[in-house]
N, C-alpha and C positions, 0 to 999 in steps of 0.2 A: 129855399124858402123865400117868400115874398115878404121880404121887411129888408129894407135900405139900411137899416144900422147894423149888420150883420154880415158877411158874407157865410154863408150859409147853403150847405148843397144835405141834400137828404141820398143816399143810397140807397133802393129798395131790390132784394133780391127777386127775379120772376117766376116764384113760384110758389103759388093760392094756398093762400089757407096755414101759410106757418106763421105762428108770433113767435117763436123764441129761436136764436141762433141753433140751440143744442137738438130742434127740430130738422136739422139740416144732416145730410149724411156728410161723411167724410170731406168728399169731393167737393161739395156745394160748400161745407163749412171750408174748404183751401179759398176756393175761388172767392169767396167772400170778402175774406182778410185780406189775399193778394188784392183787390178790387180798390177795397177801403184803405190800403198800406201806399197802390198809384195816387188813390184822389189826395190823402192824405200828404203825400211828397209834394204832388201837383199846388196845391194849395198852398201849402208853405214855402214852395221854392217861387211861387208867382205873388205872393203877397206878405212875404214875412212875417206873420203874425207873431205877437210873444208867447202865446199857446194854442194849440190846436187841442180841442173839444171833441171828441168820438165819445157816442153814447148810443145803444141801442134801449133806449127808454120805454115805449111805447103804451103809457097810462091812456092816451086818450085815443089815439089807431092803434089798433093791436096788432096789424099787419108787420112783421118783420121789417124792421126799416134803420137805418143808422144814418145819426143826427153828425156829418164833419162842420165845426164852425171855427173859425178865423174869428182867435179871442185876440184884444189889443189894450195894453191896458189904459186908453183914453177911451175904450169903448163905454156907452154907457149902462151897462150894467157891471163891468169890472171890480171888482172882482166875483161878484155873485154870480150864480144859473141866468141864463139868457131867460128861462121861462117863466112867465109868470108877473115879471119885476116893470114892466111897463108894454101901451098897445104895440102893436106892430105898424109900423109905416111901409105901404106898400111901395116899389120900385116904380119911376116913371117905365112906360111900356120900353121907351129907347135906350136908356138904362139898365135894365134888365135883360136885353137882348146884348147888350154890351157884354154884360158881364158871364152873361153864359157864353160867348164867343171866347170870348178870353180863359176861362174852364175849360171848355174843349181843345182850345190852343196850348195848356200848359198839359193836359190830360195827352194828349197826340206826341207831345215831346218825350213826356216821361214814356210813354210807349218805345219811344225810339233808340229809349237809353239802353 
């Protein structure tokens, strides 16, 4: 997600037309969790966070998708929902290509484990 007060990555499974995980057969509901259990590890072992947030929510896309967000408690929504509680500030473009490199780099390790 593009908001700088967040780390925040969205997981979308590739396959049209499901909203809800329980729309997913067996195999597609493994590979899901394992997916989201990497980025999840990834995340926390490259930024510490003090809670890690998985949610498959989807009120406003309905598209199958799970919210992992790097909760901190100096963040400023702490303790409340990220959503809703103030705008989102978008990432400079350098920033942002920062931080996805650095996801992929924690994403690539935990592969290797």
């Amino acid at each position: 997600m593009n908001d700088r007060q967040f780390i925040w990555c969205v997981l979308i499974p590739e396959i049209n037309n499901v909203t809800e995980i329980i729309e997913l057969n067996e195999a597609q509901q493994s590979e899901l969790w394992k997916e989201s259990a990497m980025l999840s590890r990834a995340l926390k072992n490259g930024f510490s966070p003090d809670k890690l947030n998985v949610a498959a929510i989807g009120n406003i896309v309905s598209q199958l998708h799970v919210h992992h967000i790097c909760r901190f408690k100096v963040d400023i929504a702490w303790p409340s929902p990220v959503w809703g509680r103030q705008p989102m500030i978008d990432y400079q473009e350098n920033k942002q290509v920062a931080l996805s490199e650095k996801i992929c780099e924690l994403l690539t390790q935990q592969q290797a484990i």
